[in-house]
C-alpha positions in Angstrom: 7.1 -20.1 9.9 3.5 -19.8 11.2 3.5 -15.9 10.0 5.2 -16.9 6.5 2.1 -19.6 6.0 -0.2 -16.8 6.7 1.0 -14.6 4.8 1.0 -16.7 1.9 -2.3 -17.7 2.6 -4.2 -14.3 3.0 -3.1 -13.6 -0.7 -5.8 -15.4 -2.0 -8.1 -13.3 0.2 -10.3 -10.4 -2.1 -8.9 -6.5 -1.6 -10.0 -4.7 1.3 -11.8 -0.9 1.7 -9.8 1.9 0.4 -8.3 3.8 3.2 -7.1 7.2 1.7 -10.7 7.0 -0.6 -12.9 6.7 3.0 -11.2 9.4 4.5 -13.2 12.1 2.4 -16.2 10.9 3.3 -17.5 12.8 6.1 -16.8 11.8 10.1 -19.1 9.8 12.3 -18.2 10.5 15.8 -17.4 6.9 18.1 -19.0 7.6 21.6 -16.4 9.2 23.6 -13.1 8.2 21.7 -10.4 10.7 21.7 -6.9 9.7 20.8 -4.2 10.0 23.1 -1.1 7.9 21.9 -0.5 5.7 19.3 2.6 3.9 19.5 3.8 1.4 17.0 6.6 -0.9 17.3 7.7 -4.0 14.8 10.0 -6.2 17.1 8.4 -9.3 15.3 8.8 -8.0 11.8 8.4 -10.9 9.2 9.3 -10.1 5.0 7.1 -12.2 3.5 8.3 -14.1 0.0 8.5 -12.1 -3.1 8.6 -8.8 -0.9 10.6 -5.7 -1.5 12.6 -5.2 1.5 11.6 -2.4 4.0 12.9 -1.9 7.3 11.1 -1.7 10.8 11.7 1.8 10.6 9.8 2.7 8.0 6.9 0.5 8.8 6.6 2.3 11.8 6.9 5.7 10.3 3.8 4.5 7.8 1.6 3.5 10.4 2.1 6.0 12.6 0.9 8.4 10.1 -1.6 6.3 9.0 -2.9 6.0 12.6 -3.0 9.7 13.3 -4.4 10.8 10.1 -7.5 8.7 11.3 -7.7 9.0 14.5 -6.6 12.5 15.4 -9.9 13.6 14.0 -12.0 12.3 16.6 -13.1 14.4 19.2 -14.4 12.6 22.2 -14.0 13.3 26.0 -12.2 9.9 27.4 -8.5 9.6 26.2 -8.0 6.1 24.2 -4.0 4.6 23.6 -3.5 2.7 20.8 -0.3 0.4 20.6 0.2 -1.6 17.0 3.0 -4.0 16.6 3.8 -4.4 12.6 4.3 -8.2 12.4 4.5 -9.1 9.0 4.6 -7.9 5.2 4.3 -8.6 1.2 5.2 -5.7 -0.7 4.8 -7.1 -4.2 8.0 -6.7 -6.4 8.4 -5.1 -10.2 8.7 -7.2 -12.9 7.1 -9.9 -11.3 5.2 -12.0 -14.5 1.3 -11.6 -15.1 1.4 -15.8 -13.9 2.6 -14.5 -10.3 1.2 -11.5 -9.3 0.9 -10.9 -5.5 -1.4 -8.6 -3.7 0.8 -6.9 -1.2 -0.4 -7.3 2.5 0.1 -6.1 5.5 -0.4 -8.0 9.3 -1.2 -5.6 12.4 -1.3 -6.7 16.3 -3.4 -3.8 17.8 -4.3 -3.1 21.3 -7.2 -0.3 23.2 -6.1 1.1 26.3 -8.1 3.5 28.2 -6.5 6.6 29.8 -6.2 6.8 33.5 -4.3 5.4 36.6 -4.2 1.6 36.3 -0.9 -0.7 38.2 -0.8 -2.4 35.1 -0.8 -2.0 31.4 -3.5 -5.6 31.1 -5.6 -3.4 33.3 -6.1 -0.4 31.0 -6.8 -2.6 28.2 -10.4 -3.3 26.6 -9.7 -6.3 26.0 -7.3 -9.5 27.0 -5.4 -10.0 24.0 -3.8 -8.2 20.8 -6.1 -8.2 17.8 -4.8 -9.3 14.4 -5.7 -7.3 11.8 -4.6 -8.9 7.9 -5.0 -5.9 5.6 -4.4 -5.6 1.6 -4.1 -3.2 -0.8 -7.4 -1.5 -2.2 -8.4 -2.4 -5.7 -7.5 0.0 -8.8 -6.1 0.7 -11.8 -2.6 0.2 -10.8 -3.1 -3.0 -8.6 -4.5 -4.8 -11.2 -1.3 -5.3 -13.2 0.5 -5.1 -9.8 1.4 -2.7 -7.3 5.0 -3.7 -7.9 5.2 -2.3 -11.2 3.0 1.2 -10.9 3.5 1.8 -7.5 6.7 2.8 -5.4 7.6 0.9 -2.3 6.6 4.3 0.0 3.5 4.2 -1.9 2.4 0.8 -1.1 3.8 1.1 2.7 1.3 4.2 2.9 -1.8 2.6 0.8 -1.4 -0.4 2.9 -1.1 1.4 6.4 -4.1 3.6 5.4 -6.3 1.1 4.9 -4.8 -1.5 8.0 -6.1 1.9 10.1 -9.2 1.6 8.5 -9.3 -1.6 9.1 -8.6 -1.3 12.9 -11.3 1.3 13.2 -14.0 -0.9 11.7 -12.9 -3.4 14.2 -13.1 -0.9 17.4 -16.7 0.2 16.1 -17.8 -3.4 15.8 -16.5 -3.7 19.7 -18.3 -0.2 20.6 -21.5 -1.8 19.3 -21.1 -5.2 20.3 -18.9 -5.2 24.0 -19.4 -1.5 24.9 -16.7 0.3 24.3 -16.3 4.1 24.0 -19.8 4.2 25.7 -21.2 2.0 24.1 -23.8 1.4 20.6 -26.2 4.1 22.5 -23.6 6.6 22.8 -22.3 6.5 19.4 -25.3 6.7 17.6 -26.3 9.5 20.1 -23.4 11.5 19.4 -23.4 10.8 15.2 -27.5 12.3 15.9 -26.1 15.0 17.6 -23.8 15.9 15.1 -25.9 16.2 12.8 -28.4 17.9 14.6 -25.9 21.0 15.4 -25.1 21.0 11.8 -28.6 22.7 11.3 -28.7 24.4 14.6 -25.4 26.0 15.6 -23.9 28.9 14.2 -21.6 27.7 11.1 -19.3 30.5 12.0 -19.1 28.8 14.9 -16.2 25.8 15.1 -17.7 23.3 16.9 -15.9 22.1 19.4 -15.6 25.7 20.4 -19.5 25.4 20.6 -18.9 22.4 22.7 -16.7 23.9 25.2 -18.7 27.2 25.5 
């Protein structure tokens, strides 16, 4: 009952960031962060009222691609395991009336681990407990009558999971410059400044994390 009130209640909340539309613009690095797994579960999985149906299976097949799309890209030198548990959904419905016209919304547990030889899983993580993440879809053309009627359900399962990824990555910068992580604010400003330095310095012919390595 406690996820169906939030879930009601987070669809009064604005739109978030458009995933899909902020992955064109270009990469800044995060301190060391490399992805090594991303595993997603939904053992929790809550429908929401006036939801399409969709299955754990396919919320886990969204945000896993959703996850490495984003974080694949990165190409730090400490190994980073991200675990997501799907908890709830609203995917809104066609035909719905212009009086009732839900925002579809997504609600993510995430968790940082860091690579190496811990005894425990609590151990390896950056921080004590799961972060919830409460993500909707981006405004546009087609959300403003409803997503119900001018989306499909597969394309509001992937707008959604794109932009709860983006949403988890904004979150894990905030930690890098406030707690530390991934080297900390220092390191990730250093390495966006060295980025950009090479840009002008290194050999464009030259891929550059072969640079890197050589």
């Amino acid at each position: 009952m406690r996820r169906l009130a939030s879930l009601l209640a987070v669809l009064l909340i604005a739109a978030c960031a458009d995933g899909a539309r902020e992955l064109r613009q270009p990469l800044e690095p995060m301190g060391d962060f490399r992805l090594g797994h991303a595993v997603v579960v939904a053992p929790n999985l809550v429908q929401g009222p006036a939801s399409r149906k969709a299955s754990e299976e396919e919320w886990i097949a969204a945000m896993d691609a959703a996850l490495e799309e984003r974080f694949r890209r990165y190409e730090g030198d400490q190994l980073y395991h991200l675990g997501v548990s799907v908890e709830g959904y609203v995917l809104a419905r066609p035909g719905i009336p212009l009086v009732f016209n839900p925002n579809s919304v997504l609600i993510v547990r995430v968790s940082v681990l860091r690579d190496g030889e811990y005894e425990t899983a609590a151990e390896a993580r950056l921080h004590p407990e799961a972060e919830e993440i409460t993500t909707l879809e981006a405004p546009s053309a087609d959300t403003l009558v409803g997503s119900g009627v001018t989306q499909t359900k597969r394309e509001q399962m992937d707008n959604l999971s794109r932009n709860a990824a983006l949403q988890i990555e904004k979150w894990m910068r905030r930690r890098a410059h406030e707690d530390g992580w991934f080297g900390g604010a220092d390191a990730v400003a250093a390495e966006a400044t060295g980025d950009a330095e090479g840009d002008v310095a290194e050999d464009p012919a030259i891929p550059r994390r072969a640079a890197r390595e050589g």
